[in-house]
Residue frames relative to the residue before (quaternion, step in Angstrom):
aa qw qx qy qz dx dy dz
X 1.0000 0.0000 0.0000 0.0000 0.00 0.00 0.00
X 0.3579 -0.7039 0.5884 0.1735 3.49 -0.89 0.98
X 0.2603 -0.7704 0.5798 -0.0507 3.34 -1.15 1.57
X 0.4898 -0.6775 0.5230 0.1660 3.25 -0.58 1.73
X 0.7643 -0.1734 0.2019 0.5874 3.54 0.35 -1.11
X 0.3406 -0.7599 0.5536 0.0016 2.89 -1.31 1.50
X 0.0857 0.8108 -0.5629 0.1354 3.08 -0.06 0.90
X 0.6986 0.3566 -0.3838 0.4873 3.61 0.69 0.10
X 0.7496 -0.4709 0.4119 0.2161 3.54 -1.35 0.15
X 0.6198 0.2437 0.2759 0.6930 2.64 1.32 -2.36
X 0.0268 -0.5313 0.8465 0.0198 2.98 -1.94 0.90
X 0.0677 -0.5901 0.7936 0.1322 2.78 -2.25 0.07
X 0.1941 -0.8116 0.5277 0.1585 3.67 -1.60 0.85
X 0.3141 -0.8048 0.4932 0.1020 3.56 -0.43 0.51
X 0.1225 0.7396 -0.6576 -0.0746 4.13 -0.14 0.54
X 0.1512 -0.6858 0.7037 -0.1079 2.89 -1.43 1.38
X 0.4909 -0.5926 0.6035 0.2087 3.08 -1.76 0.84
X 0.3634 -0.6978 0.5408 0.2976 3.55 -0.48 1.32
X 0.7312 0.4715 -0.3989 0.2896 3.69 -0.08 -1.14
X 0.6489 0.4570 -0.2136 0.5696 4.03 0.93 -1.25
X 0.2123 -0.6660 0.7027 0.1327 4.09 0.75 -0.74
X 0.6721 0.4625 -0.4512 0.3617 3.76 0.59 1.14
X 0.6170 -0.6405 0.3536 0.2897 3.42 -0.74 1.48
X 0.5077 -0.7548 0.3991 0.1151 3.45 -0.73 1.15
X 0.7332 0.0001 0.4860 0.4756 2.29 0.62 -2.46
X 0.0540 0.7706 -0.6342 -0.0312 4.09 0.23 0.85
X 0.2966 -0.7392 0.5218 0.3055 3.19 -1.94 -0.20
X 0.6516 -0.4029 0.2764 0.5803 3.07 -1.02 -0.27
X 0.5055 -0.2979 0.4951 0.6408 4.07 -1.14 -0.77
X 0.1102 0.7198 -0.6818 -0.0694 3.03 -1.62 0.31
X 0.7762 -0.5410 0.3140 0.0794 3.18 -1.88 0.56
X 0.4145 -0.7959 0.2693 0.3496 3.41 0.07 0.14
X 0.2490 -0.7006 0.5945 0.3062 4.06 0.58 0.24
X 0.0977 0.7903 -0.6039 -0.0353 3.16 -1.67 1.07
X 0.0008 -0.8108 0.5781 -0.0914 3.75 -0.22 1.62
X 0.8637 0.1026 0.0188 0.4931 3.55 -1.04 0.71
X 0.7245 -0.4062 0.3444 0.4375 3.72 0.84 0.52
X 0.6647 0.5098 -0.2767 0.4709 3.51 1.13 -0.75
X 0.3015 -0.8371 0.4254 0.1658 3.69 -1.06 0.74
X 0.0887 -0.8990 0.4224 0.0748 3.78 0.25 0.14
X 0.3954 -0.6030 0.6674 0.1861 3.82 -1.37 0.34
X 0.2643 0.7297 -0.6305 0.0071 3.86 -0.52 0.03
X 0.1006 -0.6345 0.7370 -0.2101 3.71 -1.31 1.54
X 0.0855 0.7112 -0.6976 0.0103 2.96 -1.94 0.46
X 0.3527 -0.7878 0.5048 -0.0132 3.05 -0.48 1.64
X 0.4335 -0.6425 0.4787 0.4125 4.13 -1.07 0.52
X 0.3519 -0.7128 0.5304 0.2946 3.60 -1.24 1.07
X 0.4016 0.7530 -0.4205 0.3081 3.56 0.64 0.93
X 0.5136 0.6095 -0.1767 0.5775 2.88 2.14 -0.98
X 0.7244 0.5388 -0.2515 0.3488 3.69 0.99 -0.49
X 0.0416 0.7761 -0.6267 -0.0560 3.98 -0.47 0.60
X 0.7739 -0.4128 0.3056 0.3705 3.05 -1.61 0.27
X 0.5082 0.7501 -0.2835 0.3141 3.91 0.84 0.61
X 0.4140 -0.6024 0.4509 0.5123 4.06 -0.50 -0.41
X 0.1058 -0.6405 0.7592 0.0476 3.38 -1.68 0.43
X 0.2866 -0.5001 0.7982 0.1750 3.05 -2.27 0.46
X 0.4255 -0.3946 0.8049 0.1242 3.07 -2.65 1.18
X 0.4182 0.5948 -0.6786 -0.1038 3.57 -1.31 0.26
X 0.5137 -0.6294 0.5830 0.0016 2.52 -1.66 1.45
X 0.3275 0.8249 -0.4596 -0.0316 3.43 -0.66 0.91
X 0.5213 -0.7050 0.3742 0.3020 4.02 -0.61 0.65
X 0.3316 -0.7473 0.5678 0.0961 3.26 -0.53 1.36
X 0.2535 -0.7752 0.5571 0.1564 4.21 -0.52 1.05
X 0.4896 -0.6921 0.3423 0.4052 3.65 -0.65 0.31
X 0.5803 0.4130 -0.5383 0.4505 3.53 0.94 0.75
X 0.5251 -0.7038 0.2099 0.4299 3.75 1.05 0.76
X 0.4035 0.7337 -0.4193 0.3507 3.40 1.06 0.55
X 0.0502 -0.9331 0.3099 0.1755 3.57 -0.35 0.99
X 0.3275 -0.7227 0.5434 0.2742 3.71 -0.77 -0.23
X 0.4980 -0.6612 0.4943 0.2655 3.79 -1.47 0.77
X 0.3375 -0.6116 0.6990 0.1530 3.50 -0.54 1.11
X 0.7698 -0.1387 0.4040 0.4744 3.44 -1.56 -1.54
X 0.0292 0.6759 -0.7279 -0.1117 3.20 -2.03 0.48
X 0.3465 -0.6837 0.6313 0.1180 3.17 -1.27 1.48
X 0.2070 -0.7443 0.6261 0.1058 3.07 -1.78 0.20
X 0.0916 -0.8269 0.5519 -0.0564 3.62 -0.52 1.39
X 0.1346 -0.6067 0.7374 0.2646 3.65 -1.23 0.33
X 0.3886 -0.5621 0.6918 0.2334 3.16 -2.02 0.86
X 0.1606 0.8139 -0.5487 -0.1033 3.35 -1.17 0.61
X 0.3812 -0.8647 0.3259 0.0276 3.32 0.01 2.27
X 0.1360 0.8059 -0.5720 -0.0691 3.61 0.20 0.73
């Protein structure tokens, strides 16, 4: 996920099932990725976790007293062929 402004250290990403609103799948903290000036999140989640359904990406910044804050949430349908 490209990251308008980076202001945290740390991120962390969370896929959730949109319809239930129950965490799926968390990550570890990660790092920010930096290419060309541009900042980024990159994660990879098992595609076992995925059915034929919608999900949410949230994306959130971890502060260095480990408290965190919501960045962005994406929305994705899985389609499982």
């Amino acid at each position: 996920m490209e990251l308008e402004v980076s202001e945290f250290s740390k991120y962390q990403v969370e896929l959730e099932d949109s319809a239930a609103r129950q965490v799926l799948w968390t990550s570890a903290r990660l790092e920010p990725l930096s290419d060309r000036g541009l900042k980024s999140v990159s994660c990879a989640f098992p595609a076992a976790l995925l059915k034929r359904q919608n999900y949410l990406v949230q994306l959130s910044g971890i502060r260095a007293n480990g408290t965190s804050e919501l960045v962005t949430t994406n929305a994705f349908r899985a389609v499982v062929k």
